[in-house]
The first five atom37 places (N, CA, C, CB, O) and aatype in JSON, in Angstrom:
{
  "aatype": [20, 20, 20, 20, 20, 20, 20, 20, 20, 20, 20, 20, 20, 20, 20, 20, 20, 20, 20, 20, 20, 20, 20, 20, 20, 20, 20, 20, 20, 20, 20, 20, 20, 20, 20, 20, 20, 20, 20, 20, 20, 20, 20, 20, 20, 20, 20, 20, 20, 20, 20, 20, 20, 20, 20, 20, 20, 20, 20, 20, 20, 20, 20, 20, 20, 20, 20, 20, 20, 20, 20, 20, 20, 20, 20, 20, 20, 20, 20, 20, 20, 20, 20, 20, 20, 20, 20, 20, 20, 20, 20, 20, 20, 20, 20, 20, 20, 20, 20, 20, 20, 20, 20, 20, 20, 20, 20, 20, 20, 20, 20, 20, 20, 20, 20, 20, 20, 20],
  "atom_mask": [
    [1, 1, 1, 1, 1],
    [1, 1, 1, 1, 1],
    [1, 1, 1, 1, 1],
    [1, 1, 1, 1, 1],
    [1, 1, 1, 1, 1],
    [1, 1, 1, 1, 1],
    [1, 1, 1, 1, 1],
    [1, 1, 1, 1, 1],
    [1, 1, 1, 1, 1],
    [1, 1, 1, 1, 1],
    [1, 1, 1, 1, 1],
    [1, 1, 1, 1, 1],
    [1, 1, 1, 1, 1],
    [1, 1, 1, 1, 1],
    [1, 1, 1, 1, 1],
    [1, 1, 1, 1, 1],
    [1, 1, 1, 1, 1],
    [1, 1, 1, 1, 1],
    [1, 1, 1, 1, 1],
    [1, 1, 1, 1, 1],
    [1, 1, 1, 1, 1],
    [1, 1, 1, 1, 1],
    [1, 1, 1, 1, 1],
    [1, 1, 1, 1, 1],
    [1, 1, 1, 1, 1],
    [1, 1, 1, 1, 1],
    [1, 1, 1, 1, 1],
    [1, 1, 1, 1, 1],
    [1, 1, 1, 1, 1],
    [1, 1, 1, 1, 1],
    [1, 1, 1, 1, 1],
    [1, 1, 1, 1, 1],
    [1, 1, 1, 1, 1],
    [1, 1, 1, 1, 1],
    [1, 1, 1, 1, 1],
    [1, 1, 1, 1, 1],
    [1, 1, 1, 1, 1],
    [1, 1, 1, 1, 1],
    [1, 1, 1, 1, 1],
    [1, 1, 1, 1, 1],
    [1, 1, 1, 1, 1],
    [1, 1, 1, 1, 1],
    [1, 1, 1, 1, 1],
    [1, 1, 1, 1, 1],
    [1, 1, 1, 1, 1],
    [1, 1, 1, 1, 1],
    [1, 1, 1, 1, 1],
    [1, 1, 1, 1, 1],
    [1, 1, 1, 1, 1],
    [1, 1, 1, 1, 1],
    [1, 1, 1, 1, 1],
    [1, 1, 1, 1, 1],
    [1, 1, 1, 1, 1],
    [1, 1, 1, 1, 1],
    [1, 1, 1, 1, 1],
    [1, 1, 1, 1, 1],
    [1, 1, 1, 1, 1],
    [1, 1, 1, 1, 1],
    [1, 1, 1, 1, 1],
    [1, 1, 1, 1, 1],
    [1, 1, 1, 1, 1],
    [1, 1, 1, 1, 1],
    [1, 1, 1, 1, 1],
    [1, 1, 1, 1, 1],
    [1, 1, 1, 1, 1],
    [1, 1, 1, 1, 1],
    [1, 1, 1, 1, 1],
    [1, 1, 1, 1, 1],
    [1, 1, 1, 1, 1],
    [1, 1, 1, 1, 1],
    [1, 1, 1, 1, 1],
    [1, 1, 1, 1, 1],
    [1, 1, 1, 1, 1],
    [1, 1, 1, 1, 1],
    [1, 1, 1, 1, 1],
    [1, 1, 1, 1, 1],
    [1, 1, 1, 1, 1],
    [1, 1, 1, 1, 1],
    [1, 1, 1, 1, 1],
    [1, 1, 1, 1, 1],
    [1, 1, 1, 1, 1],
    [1, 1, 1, 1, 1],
    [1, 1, 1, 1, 1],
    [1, 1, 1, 1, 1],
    [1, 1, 1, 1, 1],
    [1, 1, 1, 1, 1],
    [1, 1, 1, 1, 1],
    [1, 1, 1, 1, 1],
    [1, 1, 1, 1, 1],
    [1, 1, 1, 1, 1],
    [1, 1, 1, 1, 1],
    [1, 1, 1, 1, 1],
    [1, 1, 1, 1, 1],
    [1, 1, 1, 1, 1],
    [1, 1, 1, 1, 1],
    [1, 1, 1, 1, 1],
    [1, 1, 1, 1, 1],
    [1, 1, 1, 1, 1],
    [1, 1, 1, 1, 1],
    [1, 1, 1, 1, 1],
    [1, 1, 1, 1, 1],
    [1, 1, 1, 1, 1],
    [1, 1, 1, 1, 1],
    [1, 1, 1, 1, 1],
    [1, 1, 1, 1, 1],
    [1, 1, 1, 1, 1],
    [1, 1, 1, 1, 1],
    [1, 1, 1, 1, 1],
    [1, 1, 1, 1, 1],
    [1, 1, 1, 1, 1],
    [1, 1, 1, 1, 1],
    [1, 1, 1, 1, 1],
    [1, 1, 1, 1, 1],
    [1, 1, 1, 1, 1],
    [1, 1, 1, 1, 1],
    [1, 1, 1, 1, 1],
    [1, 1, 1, 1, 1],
    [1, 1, 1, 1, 1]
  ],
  "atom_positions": [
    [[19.6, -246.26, -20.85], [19.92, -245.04, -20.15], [20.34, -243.93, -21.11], [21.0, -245.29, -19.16], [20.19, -242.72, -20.88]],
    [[20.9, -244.48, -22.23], [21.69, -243.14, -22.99], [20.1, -242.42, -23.62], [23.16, -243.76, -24.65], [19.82, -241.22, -23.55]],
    [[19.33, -243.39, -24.15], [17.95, -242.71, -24.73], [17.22, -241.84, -23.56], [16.8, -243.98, -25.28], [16.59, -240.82, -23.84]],
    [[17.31, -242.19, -22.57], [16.54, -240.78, -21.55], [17.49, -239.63, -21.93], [16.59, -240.98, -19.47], [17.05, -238.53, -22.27]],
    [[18.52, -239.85, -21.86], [19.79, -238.3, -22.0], [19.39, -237.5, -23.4], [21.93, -238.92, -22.28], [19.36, -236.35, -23.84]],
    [[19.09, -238.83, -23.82], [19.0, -237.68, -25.76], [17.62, -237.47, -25.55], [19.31, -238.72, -27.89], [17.22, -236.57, -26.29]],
    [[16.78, -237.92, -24.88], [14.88, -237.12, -24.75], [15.2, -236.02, -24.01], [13.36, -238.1, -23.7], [14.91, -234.9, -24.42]],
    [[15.85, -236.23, -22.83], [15.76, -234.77, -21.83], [16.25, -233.35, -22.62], [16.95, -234.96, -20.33], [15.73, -232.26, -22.82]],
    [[17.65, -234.02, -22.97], [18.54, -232.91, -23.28], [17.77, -231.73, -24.08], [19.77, -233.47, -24.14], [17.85, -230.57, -23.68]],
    [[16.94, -232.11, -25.33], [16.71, -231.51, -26.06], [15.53, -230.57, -25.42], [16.61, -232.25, -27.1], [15.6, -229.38, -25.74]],
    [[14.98, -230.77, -24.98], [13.73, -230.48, -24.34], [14.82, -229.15, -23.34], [12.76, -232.17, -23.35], [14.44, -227.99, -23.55]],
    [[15.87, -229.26, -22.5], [16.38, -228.22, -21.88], [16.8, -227.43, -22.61], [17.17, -228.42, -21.12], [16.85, -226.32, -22.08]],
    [[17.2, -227.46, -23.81], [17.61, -226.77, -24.16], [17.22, -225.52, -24.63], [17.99, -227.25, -24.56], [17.6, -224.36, -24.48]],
    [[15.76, -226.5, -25.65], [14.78, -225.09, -25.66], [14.39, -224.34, -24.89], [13.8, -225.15, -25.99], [14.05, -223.24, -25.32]],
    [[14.26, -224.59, -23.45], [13.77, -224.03, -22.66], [14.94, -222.53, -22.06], [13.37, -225.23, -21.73], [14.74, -221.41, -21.58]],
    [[15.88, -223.17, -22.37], [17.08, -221.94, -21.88], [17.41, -221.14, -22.92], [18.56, -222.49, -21.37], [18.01, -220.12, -22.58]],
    [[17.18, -221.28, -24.26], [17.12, -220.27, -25.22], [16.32, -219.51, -25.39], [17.2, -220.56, -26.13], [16.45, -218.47, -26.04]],
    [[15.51, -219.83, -24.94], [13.54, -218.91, -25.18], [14.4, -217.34, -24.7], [11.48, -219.67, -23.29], [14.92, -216.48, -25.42]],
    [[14.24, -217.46, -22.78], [14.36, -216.29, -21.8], [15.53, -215.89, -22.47], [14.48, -216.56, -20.11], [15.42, -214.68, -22.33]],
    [[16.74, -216.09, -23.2], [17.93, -215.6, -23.13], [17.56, -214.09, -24.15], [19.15, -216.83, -23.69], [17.6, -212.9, -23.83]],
    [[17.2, -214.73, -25.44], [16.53, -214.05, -26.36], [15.68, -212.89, -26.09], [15.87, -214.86, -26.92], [15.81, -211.86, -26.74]],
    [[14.8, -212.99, -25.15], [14.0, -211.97, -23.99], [14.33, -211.04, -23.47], [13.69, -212.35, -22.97], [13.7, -209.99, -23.53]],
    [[15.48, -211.22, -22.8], [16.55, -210.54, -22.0], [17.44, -209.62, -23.02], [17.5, -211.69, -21.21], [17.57, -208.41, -22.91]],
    [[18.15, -210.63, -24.25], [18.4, -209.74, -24.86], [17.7, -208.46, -25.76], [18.92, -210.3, -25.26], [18.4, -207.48, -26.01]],
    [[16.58, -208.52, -26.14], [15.39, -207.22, -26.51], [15.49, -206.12, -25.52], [13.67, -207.76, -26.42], [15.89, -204.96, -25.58]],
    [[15.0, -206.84, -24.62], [14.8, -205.42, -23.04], [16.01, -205.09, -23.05], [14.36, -205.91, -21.1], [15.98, -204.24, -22.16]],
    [[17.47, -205.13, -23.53], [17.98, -204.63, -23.18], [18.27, -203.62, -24.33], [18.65, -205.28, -22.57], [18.21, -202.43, -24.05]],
    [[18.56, -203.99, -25.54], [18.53, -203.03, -26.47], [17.68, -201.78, -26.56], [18.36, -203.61, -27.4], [17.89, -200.83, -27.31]],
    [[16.67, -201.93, -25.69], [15.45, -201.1, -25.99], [15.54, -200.04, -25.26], [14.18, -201.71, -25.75], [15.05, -198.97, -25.64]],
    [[16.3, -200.19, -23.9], [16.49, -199.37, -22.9], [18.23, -198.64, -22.97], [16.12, -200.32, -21.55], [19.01, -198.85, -22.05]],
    [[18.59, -197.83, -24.13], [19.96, -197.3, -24.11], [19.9, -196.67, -22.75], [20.36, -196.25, -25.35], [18.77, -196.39, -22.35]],
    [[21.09, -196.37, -21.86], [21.64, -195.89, -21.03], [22.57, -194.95, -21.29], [21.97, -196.67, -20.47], [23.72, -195.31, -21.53]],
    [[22.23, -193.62, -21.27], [23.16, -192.55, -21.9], [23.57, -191.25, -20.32], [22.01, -191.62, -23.57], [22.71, -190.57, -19.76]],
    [[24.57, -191.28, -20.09], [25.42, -190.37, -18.52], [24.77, -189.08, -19.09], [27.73, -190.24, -18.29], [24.57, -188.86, -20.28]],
    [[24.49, -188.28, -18.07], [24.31, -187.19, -17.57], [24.96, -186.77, -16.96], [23.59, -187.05, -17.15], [25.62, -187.42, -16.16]],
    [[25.08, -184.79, -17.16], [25.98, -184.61, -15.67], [25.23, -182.93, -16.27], [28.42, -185.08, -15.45], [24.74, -182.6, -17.35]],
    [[25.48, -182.16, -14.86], [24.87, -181.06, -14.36], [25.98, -180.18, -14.24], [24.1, -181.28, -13.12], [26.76, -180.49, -13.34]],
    [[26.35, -178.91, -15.07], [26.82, -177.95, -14.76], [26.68, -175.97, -14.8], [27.55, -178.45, -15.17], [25.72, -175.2, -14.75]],
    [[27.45, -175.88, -14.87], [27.19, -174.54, -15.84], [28.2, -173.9, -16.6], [26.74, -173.45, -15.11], [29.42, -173.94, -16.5]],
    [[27.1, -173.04, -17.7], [27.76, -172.5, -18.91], [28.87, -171.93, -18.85], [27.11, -171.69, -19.48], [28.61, -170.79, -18.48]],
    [[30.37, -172.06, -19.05], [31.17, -170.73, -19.02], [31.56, -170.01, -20.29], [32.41, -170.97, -18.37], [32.35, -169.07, -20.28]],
    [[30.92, -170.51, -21.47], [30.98, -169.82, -22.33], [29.98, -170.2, -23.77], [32.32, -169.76, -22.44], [29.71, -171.39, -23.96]],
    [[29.64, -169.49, -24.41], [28.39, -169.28, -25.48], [28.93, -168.72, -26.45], [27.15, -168.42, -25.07], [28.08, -168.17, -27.15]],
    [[30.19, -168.56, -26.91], [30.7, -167.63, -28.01], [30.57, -168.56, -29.07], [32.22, -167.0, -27.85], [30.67, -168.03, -30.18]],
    [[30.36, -169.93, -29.08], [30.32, -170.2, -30.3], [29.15, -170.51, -31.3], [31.0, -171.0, -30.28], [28.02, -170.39, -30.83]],
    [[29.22, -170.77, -32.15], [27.64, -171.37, -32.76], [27.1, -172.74, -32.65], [27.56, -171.28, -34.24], [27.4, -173.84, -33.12]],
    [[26.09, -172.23, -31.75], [25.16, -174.01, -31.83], [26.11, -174.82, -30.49], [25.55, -175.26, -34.01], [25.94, -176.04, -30.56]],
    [[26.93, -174.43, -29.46], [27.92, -175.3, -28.78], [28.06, -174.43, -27.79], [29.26, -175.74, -29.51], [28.21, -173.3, -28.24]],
    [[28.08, -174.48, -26.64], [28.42, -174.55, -24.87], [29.25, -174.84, -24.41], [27.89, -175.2, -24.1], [29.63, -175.93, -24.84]],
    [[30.17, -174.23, -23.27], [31.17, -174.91, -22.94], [30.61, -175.02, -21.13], [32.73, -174.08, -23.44], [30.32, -174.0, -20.51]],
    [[30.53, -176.32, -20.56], [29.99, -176.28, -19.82], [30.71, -176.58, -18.67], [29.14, -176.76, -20.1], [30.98, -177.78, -18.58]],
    [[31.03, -176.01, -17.94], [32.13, -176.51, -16.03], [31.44, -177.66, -15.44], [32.02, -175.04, -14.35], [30.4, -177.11, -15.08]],
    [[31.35, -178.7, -15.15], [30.98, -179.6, -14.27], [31.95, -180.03, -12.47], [30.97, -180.77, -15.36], [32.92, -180.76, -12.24]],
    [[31.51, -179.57, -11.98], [32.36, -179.65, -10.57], [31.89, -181.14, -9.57], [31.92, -178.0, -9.54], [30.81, -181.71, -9.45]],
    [[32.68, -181.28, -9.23], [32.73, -182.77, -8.5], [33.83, -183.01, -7.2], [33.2, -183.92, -9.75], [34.57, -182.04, -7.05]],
    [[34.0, -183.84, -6.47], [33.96, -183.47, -5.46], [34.59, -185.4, -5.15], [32.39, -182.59, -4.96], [33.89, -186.41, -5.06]],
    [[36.35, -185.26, -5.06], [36.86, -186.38, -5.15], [37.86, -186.55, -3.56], [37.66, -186.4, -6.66], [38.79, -185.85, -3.14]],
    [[37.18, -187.81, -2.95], [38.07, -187.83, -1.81], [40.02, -188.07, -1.61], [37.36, -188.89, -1.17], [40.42, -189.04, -2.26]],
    [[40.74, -187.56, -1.09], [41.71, -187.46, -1.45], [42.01, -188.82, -0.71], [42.33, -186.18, -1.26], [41.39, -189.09, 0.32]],
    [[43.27, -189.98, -1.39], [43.56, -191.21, -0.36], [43.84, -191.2, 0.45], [44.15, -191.95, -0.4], [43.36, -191.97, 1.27]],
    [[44.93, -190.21, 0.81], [45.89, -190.03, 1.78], [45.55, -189.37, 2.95], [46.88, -189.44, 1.28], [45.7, -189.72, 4.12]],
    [[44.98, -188.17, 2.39], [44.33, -187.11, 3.44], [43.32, -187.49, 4.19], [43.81, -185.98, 2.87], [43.18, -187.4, 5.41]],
    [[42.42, -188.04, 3.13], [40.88, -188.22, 3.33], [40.14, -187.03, 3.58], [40.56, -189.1, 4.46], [39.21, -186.86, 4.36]],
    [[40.58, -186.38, 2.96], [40.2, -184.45, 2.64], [39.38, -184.53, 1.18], [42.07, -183.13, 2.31], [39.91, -185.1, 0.23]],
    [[38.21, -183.99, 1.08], [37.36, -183.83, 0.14], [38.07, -182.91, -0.95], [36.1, -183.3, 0.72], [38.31, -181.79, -0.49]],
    [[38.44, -183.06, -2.18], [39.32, -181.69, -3.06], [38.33, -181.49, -4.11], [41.08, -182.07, -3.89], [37.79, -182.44, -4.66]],
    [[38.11, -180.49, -4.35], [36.84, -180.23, -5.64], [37.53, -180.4, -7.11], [36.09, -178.38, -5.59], [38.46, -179.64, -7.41]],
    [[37.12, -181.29, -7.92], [37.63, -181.27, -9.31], [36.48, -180.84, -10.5], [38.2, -182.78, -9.6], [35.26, -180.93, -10.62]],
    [[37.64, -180.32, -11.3], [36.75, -179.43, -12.06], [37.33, -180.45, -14.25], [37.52, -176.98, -11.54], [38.26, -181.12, -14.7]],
    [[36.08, -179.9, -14.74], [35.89, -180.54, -16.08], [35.08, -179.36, -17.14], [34.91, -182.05, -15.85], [34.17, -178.66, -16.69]],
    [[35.37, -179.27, -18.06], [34.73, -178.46, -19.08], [34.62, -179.62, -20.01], [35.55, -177.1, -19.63], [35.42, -180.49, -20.35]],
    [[33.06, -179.29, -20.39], [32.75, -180.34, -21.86], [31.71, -179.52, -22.69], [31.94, -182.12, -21.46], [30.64, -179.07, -22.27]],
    [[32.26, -179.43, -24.02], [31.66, -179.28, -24.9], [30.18, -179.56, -25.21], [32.3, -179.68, -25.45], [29.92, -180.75, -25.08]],
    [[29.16, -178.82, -25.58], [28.16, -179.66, -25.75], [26.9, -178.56, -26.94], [27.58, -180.15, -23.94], [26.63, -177.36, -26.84]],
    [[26.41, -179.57, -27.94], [25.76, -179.33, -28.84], [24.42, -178.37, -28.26], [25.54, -180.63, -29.48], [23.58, -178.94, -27.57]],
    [[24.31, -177.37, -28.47], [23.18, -176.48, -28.37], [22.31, -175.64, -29.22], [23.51, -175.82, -27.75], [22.24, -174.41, -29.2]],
    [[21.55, -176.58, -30.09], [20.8, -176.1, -31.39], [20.34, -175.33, -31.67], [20.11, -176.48, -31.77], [20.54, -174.98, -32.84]],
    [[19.52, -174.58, -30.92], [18.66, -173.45, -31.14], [19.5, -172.15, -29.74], [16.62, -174.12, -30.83], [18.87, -171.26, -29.15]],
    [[20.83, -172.45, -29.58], [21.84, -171.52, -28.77], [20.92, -170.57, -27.56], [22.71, -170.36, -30.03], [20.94, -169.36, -27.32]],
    [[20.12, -171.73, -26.95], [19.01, -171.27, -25.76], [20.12, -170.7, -24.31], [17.8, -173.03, -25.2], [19.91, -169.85, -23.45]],
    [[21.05, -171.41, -24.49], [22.14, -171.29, -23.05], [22.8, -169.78, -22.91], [23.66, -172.52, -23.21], [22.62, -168.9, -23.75]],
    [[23.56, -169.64, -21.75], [23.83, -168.19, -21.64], [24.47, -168.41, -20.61], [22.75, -167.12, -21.57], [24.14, -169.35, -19.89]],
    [[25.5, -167.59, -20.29], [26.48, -167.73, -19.65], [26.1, -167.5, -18.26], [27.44, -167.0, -20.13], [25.51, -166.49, -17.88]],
    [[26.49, -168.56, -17.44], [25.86, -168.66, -15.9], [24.18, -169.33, -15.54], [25.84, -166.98, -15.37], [23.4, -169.15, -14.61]],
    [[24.16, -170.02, -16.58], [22.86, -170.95, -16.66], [23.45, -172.59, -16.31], [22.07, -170.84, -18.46], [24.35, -173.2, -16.88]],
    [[22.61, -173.01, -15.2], [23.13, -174.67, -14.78], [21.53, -175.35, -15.8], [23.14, -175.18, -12.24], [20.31, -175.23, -15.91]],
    [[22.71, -176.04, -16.33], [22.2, -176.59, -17.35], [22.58, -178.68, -17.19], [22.99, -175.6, -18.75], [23.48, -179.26, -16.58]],
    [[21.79, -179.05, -17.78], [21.69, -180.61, -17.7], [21.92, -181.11, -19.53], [19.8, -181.13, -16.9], [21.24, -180.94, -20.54]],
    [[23.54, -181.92, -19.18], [24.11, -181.95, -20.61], [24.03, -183.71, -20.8], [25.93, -181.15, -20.73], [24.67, -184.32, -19.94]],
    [[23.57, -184.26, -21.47], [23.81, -185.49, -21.71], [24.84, -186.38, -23.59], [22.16, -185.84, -21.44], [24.86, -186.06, -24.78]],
    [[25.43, -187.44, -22.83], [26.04, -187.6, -23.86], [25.37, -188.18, -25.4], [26.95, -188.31, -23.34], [24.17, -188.47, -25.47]],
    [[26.05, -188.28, -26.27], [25.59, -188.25, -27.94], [26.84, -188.63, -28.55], [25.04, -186.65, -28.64], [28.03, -188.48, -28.25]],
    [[25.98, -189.34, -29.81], [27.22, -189.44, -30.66], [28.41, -188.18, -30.95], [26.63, -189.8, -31.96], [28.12, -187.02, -30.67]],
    [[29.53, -188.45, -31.44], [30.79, -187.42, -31.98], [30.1, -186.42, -32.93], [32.13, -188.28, -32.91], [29.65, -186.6, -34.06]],
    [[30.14, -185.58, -32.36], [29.78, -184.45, -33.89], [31.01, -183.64, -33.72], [28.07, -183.17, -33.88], [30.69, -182.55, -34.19]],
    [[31.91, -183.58, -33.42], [32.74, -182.75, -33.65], [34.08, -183.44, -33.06], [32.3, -181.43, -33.11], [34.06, -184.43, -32.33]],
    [[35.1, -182.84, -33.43], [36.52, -183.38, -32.87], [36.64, -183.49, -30.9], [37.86, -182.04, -33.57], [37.15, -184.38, -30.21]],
    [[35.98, -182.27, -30.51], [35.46, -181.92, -29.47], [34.39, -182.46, -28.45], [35.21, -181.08, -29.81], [34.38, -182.88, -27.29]],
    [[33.52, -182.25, -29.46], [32.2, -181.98, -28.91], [31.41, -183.36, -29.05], [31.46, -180.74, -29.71], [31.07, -183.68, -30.18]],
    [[30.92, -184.58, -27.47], [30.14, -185.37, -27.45], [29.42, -185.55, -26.45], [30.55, -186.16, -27.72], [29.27, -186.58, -25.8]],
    [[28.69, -183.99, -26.25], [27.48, -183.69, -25.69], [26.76, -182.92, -25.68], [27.43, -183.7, -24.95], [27.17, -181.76, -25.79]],
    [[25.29, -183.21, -25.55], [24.41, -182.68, -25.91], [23.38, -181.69, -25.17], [24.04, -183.51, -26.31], [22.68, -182.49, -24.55]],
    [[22.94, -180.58, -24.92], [22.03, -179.82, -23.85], [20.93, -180.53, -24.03], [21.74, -178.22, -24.01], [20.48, -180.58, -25.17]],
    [[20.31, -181.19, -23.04], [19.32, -181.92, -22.41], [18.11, -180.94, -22.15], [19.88, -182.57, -21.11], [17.1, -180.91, -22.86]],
    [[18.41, -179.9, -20.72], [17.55, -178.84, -20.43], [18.36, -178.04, -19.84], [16.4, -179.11, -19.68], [19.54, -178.26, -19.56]],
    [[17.74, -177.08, -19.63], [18.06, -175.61, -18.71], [17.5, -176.13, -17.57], [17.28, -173.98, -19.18], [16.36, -176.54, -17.4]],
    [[18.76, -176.07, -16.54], [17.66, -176.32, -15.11], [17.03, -175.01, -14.24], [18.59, -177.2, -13.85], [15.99, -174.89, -13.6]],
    [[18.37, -173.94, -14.57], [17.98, -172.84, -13.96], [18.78, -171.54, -14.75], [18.3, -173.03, -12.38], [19.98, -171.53, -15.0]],
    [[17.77, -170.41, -15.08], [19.15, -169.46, -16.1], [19.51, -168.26, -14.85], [18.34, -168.34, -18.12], [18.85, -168.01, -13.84]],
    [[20.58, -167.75, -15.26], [21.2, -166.69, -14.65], [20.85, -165.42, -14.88], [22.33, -166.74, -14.86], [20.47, -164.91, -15.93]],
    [[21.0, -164.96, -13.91], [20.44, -163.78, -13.96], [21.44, -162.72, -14.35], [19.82, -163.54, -12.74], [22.52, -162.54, -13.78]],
    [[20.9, -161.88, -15.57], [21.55, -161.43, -16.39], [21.59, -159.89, -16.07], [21.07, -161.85, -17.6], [20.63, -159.5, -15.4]],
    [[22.52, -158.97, -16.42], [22.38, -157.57, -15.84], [22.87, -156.82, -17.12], [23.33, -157.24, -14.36], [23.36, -157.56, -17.97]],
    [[22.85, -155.58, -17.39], [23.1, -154.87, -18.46], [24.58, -155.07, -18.25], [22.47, -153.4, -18.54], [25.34, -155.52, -19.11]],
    [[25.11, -154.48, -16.3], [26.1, -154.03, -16.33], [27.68, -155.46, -17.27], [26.06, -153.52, -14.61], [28.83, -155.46, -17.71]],
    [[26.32, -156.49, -16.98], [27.68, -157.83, -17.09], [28.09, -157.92, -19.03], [26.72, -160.05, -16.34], [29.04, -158.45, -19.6]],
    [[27.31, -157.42, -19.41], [27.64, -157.3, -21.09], [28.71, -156.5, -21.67], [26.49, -156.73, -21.82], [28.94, -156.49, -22.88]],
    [[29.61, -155.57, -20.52], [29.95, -154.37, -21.05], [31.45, -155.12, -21.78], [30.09, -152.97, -19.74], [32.22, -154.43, -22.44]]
  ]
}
């Protein structure tokens, strides 16, 4: 009886290491990096955005919807953004003390007027 245990065993074993190995590839391959959608409230600096993201958190007690608000920094290379543009920022490594995100796309720009420059 003990010689069937030492034929089987080995034989399972390979078989459960193969798929594990598998699983682990597909997953490396596919990074998963957050997104979030806001807009610009400011462009004064070089190459960087400061972007409002608004969200929308149920309260426990109340059960009253309260809007919460976030500003995040975010890398903008060729300084395409402009103030009042909803823009799609995704995260990135640290480049700055600040700053660990990145402009993705412009979803929609704002419409700009002489009078708003003054």
């Amino acid at each position: 009886m003990t010689t069937a245990k030492k034929q089987t065993s080995p034989k399972t074993t390979v078989k459960k290491t193969a798929p594990k190995t598998a699983k682990v590839a597909q997953v490396e391959k596919t990074p998963h990096k957050k997104t979030l959608v806001g807009v610009v409230v400011s462009d004064k600096m070089q190459k960087t955005i400061v972007v409002k993201v608004d969200r929308q958190v149920r309260h426990t007690l109340y059960k009253k919807y309260v809007a919460k608000t976030r500003k995040f920094k975010a890398h903008d290379e060729k300084n395409t953004a402009k103030i009042g543009d909803l823009v799609t920022i995704v995260e990135s490594r640290p480049l700055s003390r600040d700053k660990r995100w990145a402009l993705q796309k412009i979803v929609r720009k704002a419409i700009q007027t002489a009078d708003a420059n003054i």
